[in-house]
PDB file with one MODEL, atoms N, CA, C and O in Angstrom:
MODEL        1
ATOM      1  N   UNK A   1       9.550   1.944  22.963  1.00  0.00           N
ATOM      2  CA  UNK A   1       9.180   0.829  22.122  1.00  0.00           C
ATOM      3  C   UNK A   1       8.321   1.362  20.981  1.00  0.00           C
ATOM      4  O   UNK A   1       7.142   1.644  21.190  1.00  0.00           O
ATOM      5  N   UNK A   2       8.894   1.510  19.749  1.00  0.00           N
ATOM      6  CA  UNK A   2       7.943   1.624  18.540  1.00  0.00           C
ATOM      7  C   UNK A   2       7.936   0.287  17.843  1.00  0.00           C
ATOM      8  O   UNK A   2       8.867  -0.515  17.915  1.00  0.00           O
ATOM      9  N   UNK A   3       6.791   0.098  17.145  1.00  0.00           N
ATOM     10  CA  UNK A   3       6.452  -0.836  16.240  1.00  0.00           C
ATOM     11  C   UNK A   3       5.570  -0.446  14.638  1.00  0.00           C
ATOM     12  O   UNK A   3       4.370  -0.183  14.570  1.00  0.00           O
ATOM     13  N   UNK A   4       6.524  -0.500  13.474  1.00  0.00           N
ATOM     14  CA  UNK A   4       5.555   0.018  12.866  1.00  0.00           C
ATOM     15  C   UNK A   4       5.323  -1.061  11.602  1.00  0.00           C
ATOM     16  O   UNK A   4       6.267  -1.599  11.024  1.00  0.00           O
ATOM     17  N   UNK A   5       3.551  -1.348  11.181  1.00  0.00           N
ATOM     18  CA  UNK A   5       3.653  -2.383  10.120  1.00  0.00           C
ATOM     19  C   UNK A   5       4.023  -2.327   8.946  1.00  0.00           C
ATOM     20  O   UNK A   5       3.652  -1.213   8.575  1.00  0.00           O
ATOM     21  N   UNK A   6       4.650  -2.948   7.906  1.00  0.00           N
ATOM     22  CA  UNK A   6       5.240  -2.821   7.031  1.00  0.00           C
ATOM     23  C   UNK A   6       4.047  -3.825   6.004  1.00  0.00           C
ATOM     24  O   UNK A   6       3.607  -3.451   4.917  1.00  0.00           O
ATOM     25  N   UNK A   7       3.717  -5.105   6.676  1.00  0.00           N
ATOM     26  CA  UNK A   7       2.981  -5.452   5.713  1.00  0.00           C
ATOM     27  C   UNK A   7       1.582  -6.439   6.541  1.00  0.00           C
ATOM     28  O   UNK A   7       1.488  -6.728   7.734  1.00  0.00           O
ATOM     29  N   UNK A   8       0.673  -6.761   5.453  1.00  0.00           N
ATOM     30  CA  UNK A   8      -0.635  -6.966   6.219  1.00  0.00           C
ATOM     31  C   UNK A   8      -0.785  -8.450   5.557  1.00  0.00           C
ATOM     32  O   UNK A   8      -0.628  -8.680   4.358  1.00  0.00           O
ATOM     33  N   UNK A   9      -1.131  -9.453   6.593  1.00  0.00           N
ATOM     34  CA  UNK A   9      -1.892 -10.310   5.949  1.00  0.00           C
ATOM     35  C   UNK A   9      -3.417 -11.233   5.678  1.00  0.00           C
ATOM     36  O   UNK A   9      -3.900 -12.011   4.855  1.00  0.00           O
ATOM     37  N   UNK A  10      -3.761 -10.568   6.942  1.00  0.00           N
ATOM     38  CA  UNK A  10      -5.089 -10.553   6.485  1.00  0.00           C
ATOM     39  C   UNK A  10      -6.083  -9.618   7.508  1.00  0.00           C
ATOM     40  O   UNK A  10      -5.667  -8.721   8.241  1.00  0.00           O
ATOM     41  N   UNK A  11      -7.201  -9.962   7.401  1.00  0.00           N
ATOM     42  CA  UNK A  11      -8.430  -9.166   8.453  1.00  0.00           C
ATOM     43  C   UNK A  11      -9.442  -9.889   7.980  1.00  0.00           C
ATOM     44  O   UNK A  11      -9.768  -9.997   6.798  1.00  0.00           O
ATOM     45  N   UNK A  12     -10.225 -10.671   9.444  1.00  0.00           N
ATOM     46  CA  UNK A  12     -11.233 -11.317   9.216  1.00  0.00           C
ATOM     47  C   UNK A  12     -11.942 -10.504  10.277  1.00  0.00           C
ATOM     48  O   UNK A  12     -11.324 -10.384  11.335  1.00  0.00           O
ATOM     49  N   UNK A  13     -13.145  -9.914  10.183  1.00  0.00           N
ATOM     50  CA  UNK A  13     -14.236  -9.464  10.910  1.00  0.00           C
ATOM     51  C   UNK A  13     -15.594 -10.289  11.388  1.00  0.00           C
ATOM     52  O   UNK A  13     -16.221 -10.416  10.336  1.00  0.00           O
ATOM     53  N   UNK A  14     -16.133 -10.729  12.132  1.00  0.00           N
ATOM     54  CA  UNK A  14     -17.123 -12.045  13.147  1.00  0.00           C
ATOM     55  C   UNK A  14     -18.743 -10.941  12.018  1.00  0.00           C
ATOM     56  O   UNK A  14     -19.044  -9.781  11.738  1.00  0.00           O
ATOM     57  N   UNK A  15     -19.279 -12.440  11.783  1.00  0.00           N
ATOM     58  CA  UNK A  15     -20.164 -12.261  11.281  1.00  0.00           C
ATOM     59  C   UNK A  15     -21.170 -10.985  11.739  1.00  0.00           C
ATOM     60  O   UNK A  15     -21.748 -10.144  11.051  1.00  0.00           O
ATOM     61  N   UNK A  16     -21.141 -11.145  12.798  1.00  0.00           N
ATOM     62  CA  UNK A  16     -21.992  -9.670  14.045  1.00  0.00           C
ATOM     63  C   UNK A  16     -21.562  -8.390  14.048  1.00  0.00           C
ATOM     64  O   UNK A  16     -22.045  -7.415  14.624  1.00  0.00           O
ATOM     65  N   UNK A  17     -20.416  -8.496  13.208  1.00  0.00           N
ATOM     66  CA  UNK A  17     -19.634  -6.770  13.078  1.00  0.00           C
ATOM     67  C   UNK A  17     -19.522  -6.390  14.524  1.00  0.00           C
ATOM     68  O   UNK A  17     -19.670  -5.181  14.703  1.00  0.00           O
ATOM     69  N   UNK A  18     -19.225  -7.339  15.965  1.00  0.00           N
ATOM     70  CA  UNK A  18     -18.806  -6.966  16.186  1.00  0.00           C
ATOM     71  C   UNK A  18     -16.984  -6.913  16.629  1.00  0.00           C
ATOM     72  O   UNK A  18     -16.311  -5.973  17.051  1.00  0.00           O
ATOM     73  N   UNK A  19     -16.693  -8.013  16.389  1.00  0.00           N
ATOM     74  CA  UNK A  19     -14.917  -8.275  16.448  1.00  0.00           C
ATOM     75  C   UNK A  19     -14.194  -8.232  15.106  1.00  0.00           C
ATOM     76  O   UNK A  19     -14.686  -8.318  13.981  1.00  0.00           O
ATOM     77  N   UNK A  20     -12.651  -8.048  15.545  1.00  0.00           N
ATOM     78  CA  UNK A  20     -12.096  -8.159  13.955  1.00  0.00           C
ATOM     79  C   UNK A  20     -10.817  -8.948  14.460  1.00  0.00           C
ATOM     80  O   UNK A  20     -10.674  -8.824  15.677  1.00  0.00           O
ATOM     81  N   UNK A  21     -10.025  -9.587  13.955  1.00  0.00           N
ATOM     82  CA  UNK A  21      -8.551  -9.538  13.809  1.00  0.00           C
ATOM     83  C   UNK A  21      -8.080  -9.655  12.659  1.00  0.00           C
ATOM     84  O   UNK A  21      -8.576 -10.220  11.685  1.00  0.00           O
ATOM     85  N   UNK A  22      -6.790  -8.943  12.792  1.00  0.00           N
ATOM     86  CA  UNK A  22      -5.550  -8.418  11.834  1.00  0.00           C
ATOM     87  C   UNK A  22      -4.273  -8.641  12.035  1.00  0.00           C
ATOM     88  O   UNK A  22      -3.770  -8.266  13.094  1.00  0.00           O
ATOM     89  N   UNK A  23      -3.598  -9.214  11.177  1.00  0.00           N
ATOM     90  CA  UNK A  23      -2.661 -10.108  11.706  1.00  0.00           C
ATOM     91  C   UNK A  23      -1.737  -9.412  10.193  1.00  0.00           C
ATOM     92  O   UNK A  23      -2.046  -9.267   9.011  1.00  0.00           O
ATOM     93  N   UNK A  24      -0.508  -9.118  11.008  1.00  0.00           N
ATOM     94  CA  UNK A  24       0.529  -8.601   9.632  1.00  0.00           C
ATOM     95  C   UNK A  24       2.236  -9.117  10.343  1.00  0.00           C
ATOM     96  O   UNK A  24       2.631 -10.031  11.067  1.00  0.00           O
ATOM     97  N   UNK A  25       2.928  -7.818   9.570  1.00  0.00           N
ATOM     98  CA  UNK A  25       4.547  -8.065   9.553  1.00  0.00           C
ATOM     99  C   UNK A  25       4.690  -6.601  10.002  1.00  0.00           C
ATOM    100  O   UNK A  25       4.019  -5.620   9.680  1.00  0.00           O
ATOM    101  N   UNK A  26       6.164  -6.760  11.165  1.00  0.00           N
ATOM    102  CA  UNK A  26       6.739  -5.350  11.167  1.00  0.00           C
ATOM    103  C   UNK A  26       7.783  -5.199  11.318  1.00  0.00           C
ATOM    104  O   UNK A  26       8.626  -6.074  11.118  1.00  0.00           O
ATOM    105  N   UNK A  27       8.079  -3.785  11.805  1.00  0.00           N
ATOM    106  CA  UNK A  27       9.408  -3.758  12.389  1.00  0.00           C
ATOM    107  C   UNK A  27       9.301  -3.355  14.067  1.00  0.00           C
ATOM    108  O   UNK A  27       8.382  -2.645  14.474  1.00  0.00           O
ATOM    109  N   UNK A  28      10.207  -3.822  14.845  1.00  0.00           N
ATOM    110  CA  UNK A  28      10.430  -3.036  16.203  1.00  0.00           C
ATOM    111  C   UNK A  28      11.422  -1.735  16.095  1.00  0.00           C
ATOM    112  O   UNK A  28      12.403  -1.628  15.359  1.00  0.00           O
ATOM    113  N   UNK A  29      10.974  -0.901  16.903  1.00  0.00           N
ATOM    114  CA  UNK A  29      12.461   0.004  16.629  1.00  0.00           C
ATOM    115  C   UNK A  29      13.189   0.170  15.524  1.00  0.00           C
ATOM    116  O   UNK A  29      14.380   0.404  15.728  1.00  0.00           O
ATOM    117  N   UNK A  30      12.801   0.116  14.316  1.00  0.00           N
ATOM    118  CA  UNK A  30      13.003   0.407  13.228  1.00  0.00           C
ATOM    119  C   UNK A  30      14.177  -0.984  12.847  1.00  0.00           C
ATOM    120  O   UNK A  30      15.049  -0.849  11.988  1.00  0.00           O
ATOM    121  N   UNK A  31      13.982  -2.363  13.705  1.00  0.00           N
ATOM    122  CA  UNK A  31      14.513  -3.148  13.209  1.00  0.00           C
ATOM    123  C   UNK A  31      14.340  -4.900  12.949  1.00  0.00           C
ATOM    124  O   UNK A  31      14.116  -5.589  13.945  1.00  0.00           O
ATOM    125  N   UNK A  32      14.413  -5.331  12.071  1.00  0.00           N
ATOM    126  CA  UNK A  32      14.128  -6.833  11.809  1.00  0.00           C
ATOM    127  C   UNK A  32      14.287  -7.525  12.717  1.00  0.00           C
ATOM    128  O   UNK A  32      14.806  -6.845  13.602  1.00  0.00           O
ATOM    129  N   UNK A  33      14.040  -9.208  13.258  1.00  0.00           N
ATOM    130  CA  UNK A  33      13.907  -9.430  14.229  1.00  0.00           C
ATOM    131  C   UNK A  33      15.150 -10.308  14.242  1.00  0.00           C
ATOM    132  O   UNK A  33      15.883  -9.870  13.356  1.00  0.00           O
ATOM    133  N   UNK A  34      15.785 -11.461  14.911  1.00  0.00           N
ATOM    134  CA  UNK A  34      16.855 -11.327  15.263  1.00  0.00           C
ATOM    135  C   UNK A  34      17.607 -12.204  14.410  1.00  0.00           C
ATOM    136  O   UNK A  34      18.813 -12.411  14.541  1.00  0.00           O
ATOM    137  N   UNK A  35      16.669 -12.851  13.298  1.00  0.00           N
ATOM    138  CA  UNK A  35      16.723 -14.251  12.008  1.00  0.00           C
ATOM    139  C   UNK A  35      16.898 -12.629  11.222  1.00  0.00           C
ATOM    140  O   UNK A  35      17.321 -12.867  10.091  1.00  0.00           O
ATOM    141  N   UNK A  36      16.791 -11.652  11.338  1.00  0.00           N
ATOM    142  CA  UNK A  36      16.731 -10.496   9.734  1.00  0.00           C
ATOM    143  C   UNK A  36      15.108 -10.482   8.802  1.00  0.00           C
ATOM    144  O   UNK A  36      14.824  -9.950   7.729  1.00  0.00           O
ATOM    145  N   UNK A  37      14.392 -11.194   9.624  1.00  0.00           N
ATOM    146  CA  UNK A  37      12.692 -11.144   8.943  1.00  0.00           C
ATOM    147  C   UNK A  37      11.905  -9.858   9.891  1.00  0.00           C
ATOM    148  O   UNK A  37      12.539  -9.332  10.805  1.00  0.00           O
ATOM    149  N   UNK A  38      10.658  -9.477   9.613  1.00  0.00           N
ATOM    150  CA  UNK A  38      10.270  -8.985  10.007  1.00  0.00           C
ATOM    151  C   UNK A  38       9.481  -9.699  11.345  1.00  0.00           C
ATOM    152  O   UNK A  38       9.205 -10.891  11.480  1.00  0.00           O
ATOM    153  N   UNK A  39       9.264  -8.800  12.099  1.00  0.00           N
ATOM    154  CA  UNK A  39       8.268  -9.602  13.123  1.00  0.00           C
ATOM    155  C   UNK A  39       7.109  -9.636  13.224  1.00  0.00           C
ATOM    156  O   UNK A  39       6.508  -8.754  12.611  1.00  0.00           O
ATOM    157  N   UNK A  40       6.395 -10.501  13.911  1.00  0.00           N
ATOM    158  CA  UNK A  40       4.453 -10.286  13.599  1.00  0.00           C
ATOM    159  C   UNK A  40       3.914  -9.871  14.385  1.00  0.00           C
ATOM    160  O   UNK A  40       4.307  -9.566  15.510  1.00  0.00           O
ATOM    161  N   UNK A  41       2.681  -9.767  13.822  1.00  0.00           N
ATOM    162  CA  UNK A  41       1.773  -9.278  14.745  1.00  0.00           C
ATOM    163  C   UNK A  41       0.142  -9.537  14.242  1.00  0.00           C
ATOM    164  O   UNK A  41      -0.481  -9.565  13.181  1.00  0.00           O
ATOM    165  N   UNK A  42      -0.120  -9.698  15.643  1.00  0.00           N
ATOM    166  CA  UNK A  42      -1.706  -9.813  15.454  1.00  0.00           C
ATOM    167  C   UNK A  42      -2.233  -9.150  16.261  1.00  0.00           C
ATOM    168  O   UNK A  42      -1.846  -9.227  17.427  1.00  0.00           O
ATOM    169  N   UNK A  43      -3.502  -8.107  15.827  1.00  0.00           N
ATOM    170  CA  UNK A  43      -4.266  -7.676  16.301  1.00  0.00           C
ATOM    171  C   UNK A  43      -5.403  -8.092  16.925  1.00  0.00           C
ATOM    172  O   UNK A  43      -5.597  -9.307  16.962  1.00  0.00           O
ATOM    173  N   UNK A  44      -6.327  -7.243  17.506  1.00  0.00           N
ATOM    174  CA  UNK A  44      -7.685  -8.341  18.460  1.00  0.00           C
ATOM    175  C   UNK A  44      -8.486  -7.056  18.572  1.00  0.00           C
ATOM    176  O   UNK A  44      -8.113  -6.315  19.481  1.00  0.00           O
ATOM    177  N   UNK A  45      -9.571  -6.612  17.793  1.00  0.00           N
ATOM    178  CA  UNK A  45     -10.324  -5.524  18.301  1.00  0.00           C
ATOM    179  C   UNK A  45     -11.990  -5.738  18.886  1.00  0.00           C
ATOM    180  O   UNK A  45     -12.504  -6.442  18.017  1.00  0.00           O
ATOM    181  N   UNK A  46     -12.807  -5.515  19.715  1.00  0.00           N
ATOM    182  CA  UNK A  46     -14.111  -5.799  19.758  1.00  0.00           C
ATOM    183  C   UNK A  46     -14.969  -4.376  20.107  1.00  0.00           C
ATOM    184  O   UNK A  46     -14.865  -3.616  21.070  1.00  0.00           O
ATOM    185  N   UNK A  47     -15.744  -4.340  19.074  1.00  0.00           N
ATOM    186  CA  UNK A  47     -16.859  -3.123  18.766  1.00  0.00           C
ATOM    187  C   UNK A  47     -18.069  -3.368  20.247  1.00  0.00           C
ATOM    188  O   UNK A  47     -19.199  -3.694  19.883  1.00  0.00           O
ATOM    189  N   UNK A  48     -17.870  -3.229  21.755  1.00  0.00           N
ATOM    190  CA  UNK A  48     -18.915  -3.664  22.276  1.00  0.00           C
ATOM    191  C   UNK A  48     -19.403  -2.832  23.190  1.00  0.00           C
ATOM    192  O   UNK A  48     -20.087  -1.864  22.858  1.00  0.00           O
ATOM    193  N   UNK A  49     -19.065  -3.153  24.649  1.00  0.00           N
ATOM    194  CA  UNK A  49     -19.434  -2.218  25.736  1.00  0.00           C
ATOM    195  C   UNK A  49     -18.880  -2.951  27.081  1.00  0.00           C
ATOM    196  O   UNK A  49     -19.681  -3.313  27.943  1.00  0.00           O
ATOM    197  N   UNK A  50     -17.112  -3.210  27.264  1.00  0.00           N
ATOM    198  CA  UNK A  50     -16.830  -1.342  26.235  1.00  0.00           C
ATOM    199  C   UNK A  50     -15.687  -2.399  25.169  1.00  0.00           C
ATOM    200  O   UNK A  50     -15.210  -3.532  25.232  1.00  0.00           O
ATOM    201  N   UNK A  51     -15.637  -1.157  24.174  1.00  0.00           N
ATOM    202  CA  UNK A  51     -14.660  -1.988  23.473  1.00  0.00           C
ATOM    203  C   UNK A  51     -13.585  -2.006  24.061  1.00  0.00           C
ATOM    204  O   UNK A  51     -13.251  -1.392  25.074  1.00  0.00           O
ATOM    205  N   UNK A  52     -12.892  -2.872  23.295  1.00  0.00           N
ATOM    206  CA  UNK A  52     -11.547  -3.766  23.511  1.00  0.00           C
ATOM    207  C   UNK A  52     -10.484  -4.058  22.462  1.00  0.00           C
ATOM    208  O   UNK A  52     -10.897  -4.298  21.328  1.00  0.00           O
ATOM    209  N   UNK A  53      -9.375  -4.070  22.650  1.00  0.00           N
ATOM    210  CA  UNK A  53      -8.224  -4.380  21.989  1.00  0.00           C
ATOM    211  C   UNK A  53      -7.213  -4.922  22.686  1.00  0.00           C
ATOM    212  O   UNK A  53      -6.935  -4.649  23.853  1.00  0.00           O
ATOM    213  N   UNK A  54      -6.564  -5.820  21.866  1.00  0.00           N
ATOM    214  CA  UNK A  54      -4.931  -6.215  22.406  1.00  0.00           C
ATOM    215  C   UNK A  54      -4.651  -6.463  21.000  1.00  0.00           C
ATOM    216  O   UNK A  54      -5.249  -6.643  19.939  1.00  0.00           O
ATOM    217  N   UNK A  55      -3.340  -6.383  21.524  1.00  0.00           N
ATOM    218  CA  UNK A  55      -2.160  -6.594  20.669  1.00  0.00           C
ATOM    219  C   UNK A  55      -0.661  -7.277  21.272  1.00  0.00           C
ATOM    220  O   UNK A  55      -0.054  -7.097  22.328  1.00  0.00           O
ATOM    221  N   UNK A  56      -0.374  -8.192  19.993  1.00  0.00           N
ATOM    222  CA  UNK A  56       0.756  -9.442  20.155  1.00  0.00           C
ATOM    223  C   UNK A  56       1.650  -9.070  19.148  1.00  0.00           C
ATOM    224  O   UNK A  56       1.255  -8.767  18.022  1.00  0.00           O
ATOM    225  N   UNK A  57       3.147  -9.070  19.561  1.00  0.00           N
ATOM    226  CA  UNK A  57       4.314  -9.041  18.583  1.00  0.00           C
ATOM    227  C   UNK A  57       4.936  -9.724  18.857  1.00  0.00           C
ATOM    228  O   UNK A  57       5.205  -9.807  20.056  1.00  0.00           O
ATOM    229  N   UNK A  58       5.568 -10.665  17.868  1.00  0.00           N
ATOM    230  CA  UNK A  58       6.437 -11.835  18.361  1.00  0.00           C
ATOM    231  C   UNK A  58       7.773 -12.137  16.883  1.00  0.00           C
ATOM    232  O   UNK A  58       7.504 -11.848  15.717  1.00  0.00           O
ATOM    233  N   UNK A  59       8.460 -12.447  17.103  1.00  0.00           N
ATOM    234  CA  UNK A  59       9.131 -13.326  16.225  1.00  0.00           C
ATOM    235  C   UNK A  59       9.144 -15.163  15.892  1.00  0.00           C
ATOM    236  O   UNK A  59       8.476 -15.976  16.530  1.00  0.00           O
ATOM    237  N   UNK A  60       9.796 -15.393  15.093  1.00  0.00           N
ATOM    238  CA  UNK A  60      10.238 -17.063  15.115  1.00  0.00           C
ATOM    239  C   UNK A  60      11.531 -17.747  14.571  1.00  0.00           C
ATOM    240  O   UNK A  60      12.003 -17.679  13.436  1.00  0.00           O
ATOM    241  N   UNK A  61      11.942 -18.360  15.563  1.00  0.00           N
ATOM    242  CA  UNK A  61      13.514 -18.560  15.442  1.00  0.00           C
ATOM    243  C   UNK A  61      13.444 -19.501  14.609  1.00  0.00           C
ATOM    244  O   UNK A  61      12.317 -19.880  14.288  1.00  0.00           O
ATOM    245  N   UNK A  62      14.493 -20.076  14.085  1.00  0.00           N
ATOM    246  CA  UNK A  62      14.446 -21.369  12.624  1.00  0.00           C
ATOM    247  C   UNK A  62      14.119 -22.544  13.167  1.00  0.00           C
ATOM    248  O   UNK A  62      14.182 -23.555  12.469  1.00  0.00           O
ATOM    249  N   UNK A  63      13.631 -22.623  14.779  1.00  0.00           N
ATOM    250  CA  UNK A  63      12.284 -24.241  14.683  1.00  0.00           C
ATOM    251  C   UNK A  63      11.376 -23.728  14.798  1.00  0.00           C
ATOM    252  O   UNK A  63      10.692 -24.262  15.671  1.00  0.00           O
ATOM    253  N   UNK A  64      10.763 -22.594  14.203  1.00  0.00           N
ATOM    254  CA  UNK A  64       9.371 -21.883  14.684  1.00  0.00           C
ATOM    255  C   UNK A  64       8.792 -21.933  15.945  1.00  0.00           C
ATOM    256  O   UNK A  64       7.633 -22.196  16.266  1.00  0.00           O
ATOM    257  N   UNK A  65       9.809 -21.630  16.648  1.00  0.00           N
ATOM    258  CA  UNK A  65       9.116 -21.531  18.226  1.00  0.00           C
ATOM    259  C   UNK A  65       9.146 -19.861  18.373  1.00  0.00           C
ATOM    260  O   UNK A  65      10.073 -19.173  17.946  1.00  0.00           O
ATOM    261  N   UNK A  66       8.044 -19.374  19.010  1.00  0.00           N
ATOM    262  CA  UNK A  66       7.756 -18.318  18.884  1.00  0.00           C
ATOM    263  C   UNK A  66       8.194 -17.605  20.311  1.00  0.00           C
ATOM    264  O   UNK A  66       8.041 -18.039  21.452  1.00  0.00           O
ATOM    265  N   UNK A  67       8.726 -16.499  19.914  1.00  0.00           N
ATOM    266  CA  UNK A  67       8.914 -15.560  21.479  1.00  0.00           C
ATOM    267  C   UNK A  67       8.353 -14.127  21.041  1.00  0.00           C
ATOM    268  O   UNK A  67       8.455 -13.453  20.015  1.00  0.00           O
ATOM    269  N   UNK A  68       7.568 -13.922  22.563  1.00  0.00           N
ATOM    270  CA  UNK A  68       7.090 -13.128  22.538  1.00  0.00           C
ATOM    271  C   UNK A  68       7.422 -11.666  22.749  1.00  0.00           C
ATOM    272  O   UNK A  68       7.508 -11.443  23.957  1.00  0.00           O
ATOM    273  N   UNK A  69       7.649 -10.542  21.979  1.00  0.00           N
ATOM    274  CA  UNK A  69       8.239  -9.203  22.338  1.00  0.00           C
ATOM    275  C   UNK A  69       7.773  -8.270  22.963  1.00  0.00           C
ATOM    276  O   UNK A  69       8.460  -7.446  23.565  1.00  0.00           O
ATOM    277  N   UNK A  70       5.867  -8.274  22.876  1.00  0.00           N
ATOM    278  CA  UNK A  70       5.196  -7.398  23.314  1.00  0.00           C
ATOM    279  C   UNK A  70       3.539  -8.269  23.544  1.00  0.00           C
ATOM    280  O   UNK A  70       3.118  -8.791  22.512  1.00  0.00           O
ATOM    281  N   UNK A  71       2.722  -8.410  24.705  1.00  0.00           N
ATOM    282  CA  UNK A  71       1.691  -8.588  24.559  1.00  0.00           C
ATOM    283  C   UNK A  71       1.169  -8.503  25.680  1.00  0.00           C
ATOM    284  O   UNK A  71       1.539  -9.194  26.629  1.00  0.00           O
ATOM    285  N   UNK A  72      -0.225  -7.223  25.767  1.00  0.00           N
ATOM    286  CA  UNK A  72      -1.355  -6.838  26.413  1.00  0.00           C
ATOM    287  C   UNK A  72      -1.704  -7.618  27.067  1.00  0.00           C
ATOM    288  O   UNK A  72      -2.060  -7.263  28.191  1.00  0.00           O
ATOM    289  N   UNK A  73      -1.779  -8.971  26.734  1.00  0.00           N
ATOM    290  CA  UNK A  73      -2.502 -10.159  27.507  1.00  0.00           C
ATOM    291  C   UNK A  73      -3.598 -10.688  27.438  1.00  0.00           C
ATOM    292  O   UNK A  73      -3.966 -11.780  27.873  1.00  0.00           O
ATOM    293  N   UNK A  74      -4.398  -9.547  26.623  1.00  0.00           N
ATOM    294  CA  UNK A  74      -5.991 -10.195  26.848  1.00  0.00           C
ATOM    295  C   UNK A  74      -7.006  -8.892  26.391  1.00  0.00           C
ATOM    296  O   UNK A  74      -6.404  -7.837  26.588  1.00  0.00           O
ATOM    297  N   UNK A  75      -8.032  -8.729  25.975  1.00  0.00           N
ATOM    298  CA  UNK A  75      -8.465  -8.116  25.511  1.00  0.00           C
ATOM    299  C   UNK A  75      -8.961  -7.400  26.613  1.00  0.00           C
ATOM    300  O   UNK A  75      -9.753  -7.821  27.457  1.00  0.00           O
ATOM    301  N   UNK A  76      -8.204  -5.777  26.519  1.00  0.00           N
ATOM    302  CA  UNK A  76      -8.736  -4.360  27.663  1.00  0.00           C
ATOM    303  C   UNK A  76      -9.095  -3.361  27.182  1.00  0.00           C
ATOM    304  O   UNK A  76      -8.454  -2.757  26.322  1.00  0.00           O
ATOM    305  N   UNK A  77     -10.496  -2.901  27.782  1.00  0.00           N
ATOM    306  CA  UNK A  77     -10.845  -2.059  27.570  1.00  0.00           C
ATOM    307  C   UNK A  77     -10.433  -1.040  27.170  1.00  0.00           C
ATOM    308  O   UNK A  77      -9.667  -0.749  28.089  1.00  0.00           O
ATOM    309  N   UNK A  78     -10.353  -0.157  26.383  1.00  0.00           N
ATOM    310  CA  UNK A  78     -10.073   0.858  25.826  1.00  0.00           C
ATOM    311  C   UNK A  78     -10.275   2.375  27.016  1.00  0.00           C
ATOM    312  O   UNK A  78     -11.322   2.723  27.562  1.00  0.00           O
ATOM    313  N   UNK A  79      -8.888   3.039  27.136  1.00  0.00           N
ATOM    314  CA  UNK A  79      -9.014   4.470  28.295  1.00  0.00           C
ATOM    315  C   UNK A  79     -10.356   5.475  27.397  1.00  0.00           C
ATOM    316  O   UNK A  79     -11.271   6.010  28.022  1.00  0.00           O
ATOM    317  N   UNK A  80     -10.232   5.552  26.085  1.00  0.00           N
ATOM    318  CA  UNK A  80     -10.849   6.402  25.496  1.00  0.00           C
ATOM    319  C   UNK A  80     -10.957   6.097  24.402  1.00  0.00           C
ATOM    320  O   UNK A  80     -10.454   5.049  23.995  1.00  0.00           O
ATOM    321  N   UNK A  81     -11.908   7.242  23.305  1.00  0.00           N
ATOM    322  CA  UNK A  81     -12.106   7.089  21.860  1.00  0.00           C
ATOM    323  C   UNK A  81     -13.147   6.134  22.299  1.00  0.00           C
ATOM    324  O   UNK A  81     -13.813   5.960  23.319  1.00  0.00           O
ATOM    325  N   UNK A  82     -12.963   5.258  20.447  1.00  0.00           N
ATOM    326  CA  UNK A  82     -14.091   4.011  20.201  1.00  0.00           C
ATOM    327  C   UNK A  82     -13.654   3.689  19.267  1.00  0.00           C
ATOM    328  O   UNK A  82     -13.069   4.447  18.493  1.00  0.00           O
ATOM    329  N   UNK A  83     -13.871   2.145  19.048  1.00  0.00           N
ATOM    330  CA  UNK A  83     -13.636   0.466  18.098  1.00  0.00           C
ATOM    331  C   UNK A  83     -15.012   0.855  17.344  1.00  0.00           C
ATOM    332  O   UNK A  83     -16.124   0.709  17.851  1.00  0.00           O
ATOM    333  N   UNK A  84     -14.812   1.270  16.313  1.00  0.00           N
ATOM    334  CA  UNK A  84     -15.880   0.923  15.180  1.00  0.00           C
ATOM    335  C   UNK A  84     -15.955  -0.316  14.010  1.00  0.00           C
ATOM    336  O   UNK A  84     -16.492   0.040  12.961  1.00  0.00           O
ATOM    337  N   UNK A  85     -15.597  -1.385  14.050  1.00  0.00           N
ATOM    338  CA  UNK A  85     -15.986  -2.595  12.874  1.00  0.00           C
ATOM    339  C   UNK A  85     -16.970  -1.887  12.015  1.00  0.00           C
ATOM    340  O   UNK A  85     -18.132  -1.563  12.261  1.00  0.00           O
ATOM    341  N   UNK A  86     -16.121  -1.692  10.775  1.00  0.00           N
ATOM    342  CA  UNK A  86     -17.050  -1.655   9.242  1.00  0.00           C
ATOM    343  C   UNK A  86     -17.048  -2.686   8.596  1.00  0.00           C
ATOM    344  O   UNK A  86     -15.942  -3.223   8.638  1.00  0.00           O
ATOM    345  N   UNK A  87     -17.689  -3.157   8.081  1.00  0.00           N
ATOM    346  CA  UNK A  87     -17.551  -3.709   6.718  1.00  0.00           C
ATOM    347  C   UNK A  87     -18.320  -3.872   5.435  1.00  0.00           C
ATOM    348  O   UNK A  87     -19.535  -3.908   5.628  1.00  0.00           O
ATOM    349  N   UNK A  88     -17.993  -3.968   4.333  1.00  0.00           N
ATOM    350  CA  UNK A  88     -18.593  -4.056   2.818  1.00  0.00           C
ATOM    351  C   UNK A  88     -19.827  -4.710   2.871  1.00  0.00           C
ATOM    352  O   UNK A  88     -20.108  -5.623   3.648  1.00  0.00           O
ATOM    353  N   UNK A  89     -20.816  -4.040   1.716  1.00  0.00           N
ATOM    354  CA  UNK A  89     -21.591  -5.027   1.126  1.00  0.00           C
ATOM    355  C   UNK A  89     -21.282  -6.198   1.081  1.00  0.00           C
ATOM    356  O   UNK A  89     -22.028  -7.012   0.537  1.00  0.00           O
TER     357      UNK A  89
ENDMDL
END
């Protein structure tokens, strides 16, 4: 299973620096989803102890009901590394 993003639409980060989500467009397997659009995705990261991530990929058929292709379930701890939240002045 590869997934790679093609496009982004936003990133909102929690006033506390410490959560973010990121929510874009991709491809699976190097292919559109089963309408010929790309598929989505939203991210879920938390800067804490310990950090955390999940991740959701889904499509939407032409009544916008959504099915799901890939999802973690819930925000899990991370095996290794570290979630750093930056953000701007």
């Amino acid at each position: 299973f590869t997934f790679r993003s093609t496009a982004y639409d936003w990133l909102v980060v929690s006033k506390d620096k410490v959560t973010a989500q990121f929510k874009g467009s991709g491809m699976v397997n190097g292919a559109l989803d089963p309408n010929g659009k790309a598929y989505k995705f939203m991210l879920w990261a938390g800067d804490s102890t310990p950090d955390t991530f999940r991740i959701r990929i889904w499509w939407e058929d032409e009544n916008g009901v959504e099915h799901d292709v890939y999802d973690n379930g819930f925000n899990q701890a991370i095996g290794g590394g570290s979630i750093v939240v930056h953000t701007g002045k």
